[in-house]
N, C-alpha and C positions, 0 to 999 in steps of 0.2 A: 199419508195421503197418496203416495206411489200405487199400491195394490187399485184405489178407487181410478187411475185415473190411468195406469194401464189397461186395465178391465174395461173399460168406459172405450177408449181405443178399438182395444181388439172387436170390441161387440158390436161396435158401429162398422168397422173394415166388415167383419163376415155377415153383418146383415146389409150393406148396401152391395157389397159382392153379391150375394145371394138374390139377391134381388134381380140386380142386374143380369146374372146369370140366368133366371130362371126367365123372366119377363122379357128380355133381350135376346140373350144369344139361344138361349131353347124357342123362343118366340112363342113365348104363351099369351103374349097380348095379340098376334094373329091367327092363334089359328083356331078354327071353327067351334063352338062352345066355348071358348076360353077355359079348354082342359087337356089336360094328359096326363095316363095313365102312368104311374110311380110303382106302387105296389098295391095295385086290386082288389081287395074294396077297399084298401085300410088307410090309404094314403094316396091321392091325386094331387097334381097341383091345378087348382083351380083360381083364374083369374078375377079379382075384385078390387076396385078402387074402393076405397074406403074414404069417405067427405065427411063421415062424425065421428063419434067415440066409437069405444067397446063394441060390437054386433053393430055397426053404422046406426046408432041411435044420434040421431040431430042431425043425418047424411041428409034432411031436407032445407037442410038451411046451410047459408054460408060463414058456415064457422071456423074458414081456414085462419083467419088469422089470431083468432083467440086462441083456437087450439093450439096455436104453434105458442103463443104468450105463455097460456097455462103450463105446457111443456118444458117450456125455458126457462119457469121462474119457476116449478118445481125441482127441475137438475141444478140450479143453485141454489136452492134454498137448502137441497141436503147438500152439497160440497161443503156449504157455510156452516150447517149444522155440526157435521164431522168435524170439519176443522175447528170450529169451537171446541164442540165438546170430548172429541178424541173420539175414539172406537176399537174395537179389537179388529185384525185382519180377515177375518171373515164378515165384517160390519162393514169396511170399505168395498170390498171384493162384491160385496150385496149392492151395495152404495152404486159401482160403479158399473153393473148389469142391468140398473134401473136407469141409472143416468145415459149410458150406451145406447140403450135401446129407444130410451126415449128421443134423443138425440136423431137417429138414422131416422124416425119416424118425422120428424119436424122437416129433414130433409125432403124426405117426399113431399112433405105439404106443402113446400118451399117450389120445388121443380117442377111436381107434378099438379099440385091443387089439391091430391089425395094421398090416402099409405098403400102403395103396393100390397096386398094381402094373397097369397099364391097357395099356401097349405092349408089343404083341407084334407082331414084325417074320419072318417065314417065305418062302421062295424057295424056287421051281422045283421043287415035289412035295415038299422037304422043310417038316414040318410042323414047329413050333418049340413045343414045349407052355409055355414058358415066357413070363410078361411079366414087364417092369420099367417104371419110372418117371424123370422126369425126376430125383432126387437120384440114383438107382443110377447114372446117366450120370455124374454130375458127381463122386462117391463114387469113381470109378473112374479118371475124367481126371485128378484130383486125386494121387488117388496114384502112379498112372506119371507124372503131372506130379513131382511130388515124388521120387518116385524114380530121375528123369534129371537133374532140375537142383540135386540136392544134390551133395557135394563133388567125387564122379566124375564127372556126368555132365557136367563142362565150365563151370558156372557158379560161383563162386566164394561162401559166404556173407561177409559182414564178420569181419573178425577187429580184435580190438584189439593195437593195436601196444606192444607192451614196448621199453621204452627201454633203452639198457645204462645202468649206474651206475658211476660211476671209482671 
C-alpha cells in the first residue's frame, strides 16, 4: 500500500502547488481575460472555476457538496479495495494518482466552492474552450492505469492460496 499512498501524496503537493502557483503567485485569477500565454497556440493557461464534473457539466447547480462526497467515497473505496484484494505496484501507483488527484480536487471545492482548472492546450485553428488541471491529469492516468492493470489487463493482483484438507 506504500507505492498508493506515496503517489497519492506527491500528486496532491504538485497539483495544489501548481495551482497555487499558477492562480496566485503568476496571478492568473487577475489579470485581464484570465489568460497568459505559455507556449502559443499549443498551451495557455487559461483561468476557470469549475462548480461541476468533466467540461463543467451540472456547473449550474449546487453540487459542491456531493461532488466532494462522491470524491471521498470513491478514494476509499479503491484504498479498501486494494487493500483487500492486493495488487501489483503498478495497480497501487495507478491507485494512488486517482486518489491524489482526486483529493487536491475536493480541496478546491472545499476552499474555493470550485476546481481551479488553468491549462488549456489548443492546435492548429482549433480553439479548445476547455481547461483542466494537474489532478484531472492524474484522475484520468489513474484510471486507464487501473483499468489495464486489473485482472485482464495482463497484471495479476495477489490472491491467497487455499490449501486442500484430507
Amino acid at each position: 500500500m506504500r507505492p498508493l499512498f506515496w503517489t497519492a501524496f506527491w500528486v496532491f503537493l504538485i497539483d495544489q502547488a501548481s495551482k497555487y502557483y499558477v492562480v496566485h503567485w503568476l496571478g492568473l485569477i487577475n489579470t485581464p481575460g484570465g489568460r497568459i500565454e505559455v507556449f502559443s497556440p499549443f498551451l495557455e493557461y487559461r483561468m476557470a472555476w469549475n462548480r461541476g464534473v468533466n467540461f463543467g457539466l451540472g456547473a449550474g447547480y449546487d453540487m459542491r457538496w456531493v461532488l466532494i462526497g462522491v470524491a471521498s467515497a470513491i478514494s476509499i473505496g479503491v484504498i479498501v479495495w486494494l487493500w483487500r484484494a492486493g495488487g501489483t505496484r503498478n495497480m497501487m501507483v495507478a491507485a494512488g494518482l486517482l486518489v491524489g488527484g482526486a483529493l487536491g480536487n475536493v480541496v478546491d471545492r472545499v476552499i474555493y466552492g470550485a476546481v481551479a482548472d488553468f491549462l488549456n492546450m489548443s492546435c492548429c485553428g482549433i480553439n479548445n474552450p476547455y481547461a483542466f488541471n494537474v489532478a484531472d491529469i492524474a484522475i484520468f492516468a489513474g484510471a486507464i492505469g487501473l483499468a489495464f492493470l486489473s485482472e485482464d489487463g495482463g497484471s495479476k493482483p495477489r490472491r491467497k492460496r487455499w490449501s486442500k484438507r484430507s
